[in-house]
Every structure is written in structure tokens, then in C-alpha cells.
Backbone bond lengths (Angstrom), bond angles and torsions (degrees), N, CA, C in turn:
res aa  C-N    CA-C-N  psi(-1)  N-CA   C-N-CA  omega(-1)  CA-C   N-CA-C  phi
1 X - - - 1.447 - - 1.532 108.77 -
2 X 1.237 115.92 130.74 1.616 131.08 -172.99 1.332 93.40 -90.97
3 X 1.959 117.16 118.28 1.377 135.79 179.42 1.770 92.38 -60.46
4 X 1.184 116.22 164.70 1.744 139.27 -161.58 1.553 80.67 -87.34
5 X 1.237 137.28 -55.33 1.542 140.03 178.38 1.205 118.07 -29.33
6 X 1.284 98.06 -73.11 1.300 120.45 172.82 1.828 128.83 -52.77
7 X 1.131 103.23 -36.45 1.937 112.53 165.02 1.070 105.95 -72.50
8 X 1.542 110.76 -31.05 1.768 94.82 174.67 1.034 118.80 -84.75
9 X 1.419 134.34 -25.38 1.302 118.89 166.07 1.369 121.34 -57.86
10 X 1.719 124.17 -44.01 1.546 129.62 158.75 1.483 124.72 -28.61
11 X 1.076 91.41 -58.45 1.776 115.05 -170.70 1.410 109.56 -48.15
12 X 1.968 99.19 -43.65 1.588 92.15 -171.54 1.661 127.82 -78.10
13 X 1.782 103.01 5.36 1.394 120.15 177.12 1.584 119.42 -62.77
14 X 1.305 107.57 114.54 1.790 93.18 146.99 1.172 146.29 -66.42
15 X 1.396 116.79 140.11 1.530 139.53 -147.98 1.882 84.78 -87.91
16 X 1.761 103.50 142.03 1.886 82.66 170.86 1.816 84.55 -156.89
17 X 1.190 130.08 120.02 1.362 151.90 170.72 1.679 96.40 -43.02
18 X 1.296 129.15 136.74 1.214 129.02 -173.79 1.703 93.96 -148.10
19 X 1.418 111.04 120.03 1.493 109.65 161.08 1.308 113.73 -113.14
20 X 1.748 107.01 121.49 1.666 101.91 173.46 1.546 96.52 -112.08
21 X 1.318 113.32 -178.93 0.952 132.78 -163.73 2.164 91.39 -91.28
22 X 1.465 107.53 152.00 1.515 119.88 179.80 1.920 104.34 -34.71
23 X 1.493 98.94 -56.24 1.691 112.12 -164.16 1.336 111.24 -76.68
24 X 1.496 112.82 -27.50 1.841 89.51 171.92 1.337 93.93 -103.54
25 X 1.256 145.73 20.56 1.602 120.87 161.51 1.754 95.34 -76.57
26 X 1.028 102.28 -45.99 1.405 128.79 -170.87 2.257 104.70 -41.53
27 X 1.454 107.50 -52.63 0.839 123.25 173.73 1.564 123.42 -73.80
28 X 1.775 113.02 -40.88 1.071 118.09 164.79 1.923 116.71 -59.61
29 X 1.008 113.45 -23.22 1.543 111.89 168.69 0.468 154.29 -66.18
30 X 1.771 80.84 -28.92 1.895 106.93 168.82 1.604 118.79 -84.33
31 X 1.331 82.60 -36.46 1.299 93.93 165.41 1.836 130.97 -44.76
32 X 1.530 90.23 -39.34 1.398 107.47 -178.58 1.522 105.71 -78.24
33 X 1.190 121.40 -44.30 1.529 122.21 -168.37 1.489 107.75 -58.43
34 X 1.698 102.04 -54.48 1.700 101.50 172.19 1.559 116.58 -42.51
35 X 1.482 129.40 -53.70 1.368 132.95 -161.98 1.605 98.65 -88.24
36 X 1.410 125.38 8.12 1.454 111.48 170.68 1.207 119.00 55.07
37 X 1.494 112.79 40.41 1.494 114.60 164.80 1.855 95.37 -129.55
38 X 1.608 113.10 -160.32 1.202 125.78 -161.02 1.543 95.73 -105.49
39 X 1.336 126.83 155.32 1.735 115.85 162.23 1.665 123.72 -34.35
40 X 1.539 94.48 -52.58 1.439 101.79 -162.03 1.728 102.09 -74.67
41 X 1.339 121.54 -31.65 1.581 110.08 164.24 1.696 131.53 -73.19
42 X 1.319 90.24 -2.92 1.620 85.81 -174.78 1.820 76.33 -102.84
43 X 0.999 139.18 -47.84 1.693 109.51 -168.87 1.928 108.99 -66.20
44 X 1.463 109.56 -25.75 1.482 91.36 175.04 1.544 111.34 -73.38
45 X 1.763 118.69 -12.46 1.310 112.89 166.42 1.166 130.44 -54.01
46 X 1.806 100.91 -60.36 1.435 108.51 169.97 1.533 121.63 -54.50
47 X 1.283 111.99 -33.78 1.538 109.84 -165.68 1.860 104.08 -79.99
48 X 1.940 114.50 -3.64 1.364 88.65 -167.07 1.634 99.72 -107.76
49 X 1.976 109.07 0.01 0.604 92.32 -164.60 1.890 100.29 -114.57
50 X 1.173 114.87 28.70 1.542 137.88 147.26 1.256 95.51 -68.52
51 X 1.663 128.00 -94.18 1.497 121.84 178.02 1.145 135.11 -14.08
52 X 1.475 115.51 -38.40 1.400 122.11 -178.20 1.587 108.50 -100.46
53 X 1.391 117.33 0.04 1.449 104.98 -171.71 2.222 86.84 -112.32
54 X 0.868 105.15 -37.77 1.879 103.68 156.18 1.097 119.92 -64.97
55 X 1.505 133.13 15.15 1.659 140.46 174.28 1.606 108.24 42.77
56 X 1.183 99.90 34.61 1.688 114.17 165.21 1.491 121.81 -90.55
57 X 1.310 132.88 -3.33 1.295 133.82 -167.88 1.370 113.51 -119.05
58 X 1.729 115.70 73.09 1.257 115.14 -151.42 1.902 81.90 -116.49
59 X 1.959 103.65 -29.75 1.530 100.46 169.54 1.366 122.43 -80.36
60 X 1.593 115.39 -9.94 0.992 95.62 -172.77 1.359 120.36 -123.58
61 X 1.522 118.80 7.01 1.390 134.31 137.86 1.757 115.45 -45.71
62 X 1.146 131.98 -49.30 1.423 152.99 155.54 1.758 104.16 -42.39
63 X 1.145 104.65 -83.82 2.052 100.67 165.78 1.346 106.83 -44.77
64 X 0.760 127.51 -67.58 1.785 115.18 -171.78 1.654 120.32 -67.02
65 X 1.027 115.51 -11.84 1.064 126.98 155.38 1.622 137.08 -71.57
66 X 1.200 97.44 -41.62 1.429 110.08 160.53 1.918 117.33 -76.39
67 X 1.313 117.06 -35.85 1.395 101.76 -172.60 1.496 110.94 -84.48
68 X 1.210 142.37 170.17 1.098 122.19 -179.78 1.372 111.60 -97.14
69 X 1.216 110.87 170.83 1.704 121.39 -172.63 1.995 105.37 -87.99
70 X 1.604 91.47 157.19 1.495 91.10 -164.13 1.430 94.25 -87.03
71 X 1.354 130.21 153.40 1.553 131.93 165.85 1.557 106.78 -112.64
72 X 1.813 93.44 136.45 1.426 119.54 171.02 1.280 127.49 -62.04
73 X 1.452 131.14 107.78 1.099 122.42 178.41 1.844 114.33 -52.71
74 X 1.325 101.06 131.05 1.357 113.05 173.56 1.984 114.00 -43.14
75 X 1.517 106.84 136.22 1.304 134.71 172.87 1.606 116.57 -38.75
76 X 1.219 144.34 122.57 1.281 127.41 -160.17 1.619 88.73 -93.46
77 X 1.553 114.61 123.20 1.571 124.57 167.26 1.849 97.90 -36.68
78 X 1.520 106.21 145.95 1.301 113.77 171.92 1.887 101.19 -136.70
């Protein structure tokens, strides 16, 4: 179950249509599966962390800063 916090931080995202080509979705997935996230978070990874490595993310260090961060539900004891 996704905490009420947490959807709101989601919620307040914009939606943006992305066409890649068959082979790098294909690659981006894999990509994603290795790093244990979802497709769509490992491309906002890569894409925020292009921005920030081109010293472009001066707005969006500032936005992310202000919304709060999502928290991981705790590990089920084994």
C-alpha cells in the first residue's frame, strides 16, 4: 500500500510521452532490472543525472528539495 505522502509527491509529476526506439527500450530494461528499479525510474535516473552532470539542474535540485522523499517500506524479517 502506497502511504497518502508518498502519492502526493507522485501525483504532482508530469506525465511526458517518450518514443525510443525497440533496442534501447529493450536495453533500458535491462538496465533497469540489474539496478532494481522500474523502467520509468531508471530513465528519470539517467535523465536527472545527465542534467546534473551538464550543470543544468539548478531547478531541479531546488524541486526536489522541496518535495519530500518517498519512504521504503521496511524489509520483511526472514
Amino acid at each position: 500500500m502506497v502511504a497518502r505522502r508518498e502519492y502526493e509527491a507522485v501525483a504532482k509529476r508530469d506525465h511526458v510521452l517518450l518514443r525510443l526506439s525497440p533496442g534501447l527500450l529493450d536495453a533500458l530494461k535491462q538496465w533497469a532490472d540489474d539496478e532494481l528499479r522500474s523502467t520509468n525510474a531508471q530513465i528519470e535516473y539517467l535523465l536527472g543525472d545527465a542534467v546534473r552532470r551538464a550543470g543544468r539542474g539548478a531547478k531541479m535540485d531546488a524541486a526536489a528539495s522541496a518535495s519530500p522523499k518517498p519512504v521504503k517500506p521496511p524489509k520483511p524479517a526472514t
